[in-house]
N, C-alpha and C positions, 0 to 999 in steps of 0.2 A: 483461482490461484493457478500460477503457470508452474509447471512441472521444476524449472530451475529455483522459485520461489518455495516451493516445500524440500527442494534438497536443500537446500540452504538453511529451511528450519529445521530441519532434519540435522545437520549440523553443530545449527547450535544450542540443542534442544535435545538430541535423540532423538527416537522416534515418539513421532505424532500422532497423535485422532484428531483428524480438523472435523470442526462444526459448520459449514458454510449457511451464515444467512443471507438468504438472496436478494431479500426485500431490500427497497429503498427506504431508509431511514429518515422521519425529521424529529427524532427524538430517539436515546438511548435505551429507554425503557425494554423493549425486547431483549438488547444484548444481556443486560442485567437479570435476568432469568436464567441464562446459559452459569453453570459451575465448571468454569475456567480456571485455569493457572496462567495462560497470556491470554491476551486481545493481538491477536493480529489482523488490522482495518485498512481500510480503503473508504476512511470517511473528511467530511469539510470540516477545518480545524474548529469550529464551534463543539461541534459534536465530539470530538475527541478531548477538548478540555472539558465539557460534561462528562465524558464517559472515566476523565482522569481522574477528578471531584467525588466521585462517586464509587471507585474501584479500590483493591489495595493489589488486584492483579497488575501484573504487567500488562504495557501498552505498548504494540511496534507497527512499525509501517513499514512498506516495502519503501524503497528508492530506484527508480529506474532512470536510465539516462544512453541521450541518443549514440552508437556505435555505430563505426565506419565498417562495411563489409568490403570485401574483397571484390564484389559485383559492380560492374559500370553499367548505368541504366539510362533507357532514354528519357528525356523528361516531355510530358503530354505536351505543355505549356509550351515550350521552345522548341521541341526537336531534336534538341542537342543531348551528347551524352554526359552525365554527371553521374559522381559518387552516388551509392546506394548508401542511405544509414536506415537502423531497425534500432527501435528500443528493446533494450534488453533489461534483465535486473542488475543491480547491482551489489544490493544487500539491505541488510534489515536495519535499522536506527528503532532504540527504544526509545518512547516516550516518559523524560526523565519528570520533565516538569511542564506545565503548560497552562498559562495565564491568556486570560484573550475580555480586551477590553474592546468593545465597539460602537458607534454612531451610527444607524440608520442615516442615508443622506436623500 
């Protein structure tokens, strides 16, 4: 979790004790042992409609999205110089609801 990511929950939350689990997950099970009051993830929308099914905590994810810096950079590929962009965060979205039908193809 990036520094502006917990001020931001910090925010809208007061202050926090985060839990981080580091593991890769293919199944929820772990998370559901933690006694939480949110889920704040960084998981693939399967996982997160199981972990929504299964919760009466809050669910949120981060949103990040690319921003234009002030820096002109060279690019490897061309040579030429172009805009600098860095993701950054942008804010938190709760997960209100979340249905997920799928096909193996």
């Amino acid at each position: 979790m990036t520094s502006e990511q917990k001020a931001d929950l910090e925010r809208i939350y007061g202050a926090v004790e985060l839990i981080q689990h580091d593991e890769t997950l293919n199944d929820i099970t772990p998370l559901l042992e933690y006694d939480v009051d949110v889920y704040a993830v960084v998981l693939p929308i399967d996982l997160i409609a199981l972990l929504k099914r299964n919760t009466a905590a809050d669910i949120i994810q981060p949103v990040s999205g690319r921003v234009k810096t002030d820096r002109r950079i060279i690019n490897g590929a061309t040579g030429k110089y172009e805009n600098e962009y860095v993701y950054k965060h942008l804010y938190w979205q709760l997960i209100k609801k979340c249905e997920l039908e799928t096909e193996r193809l």
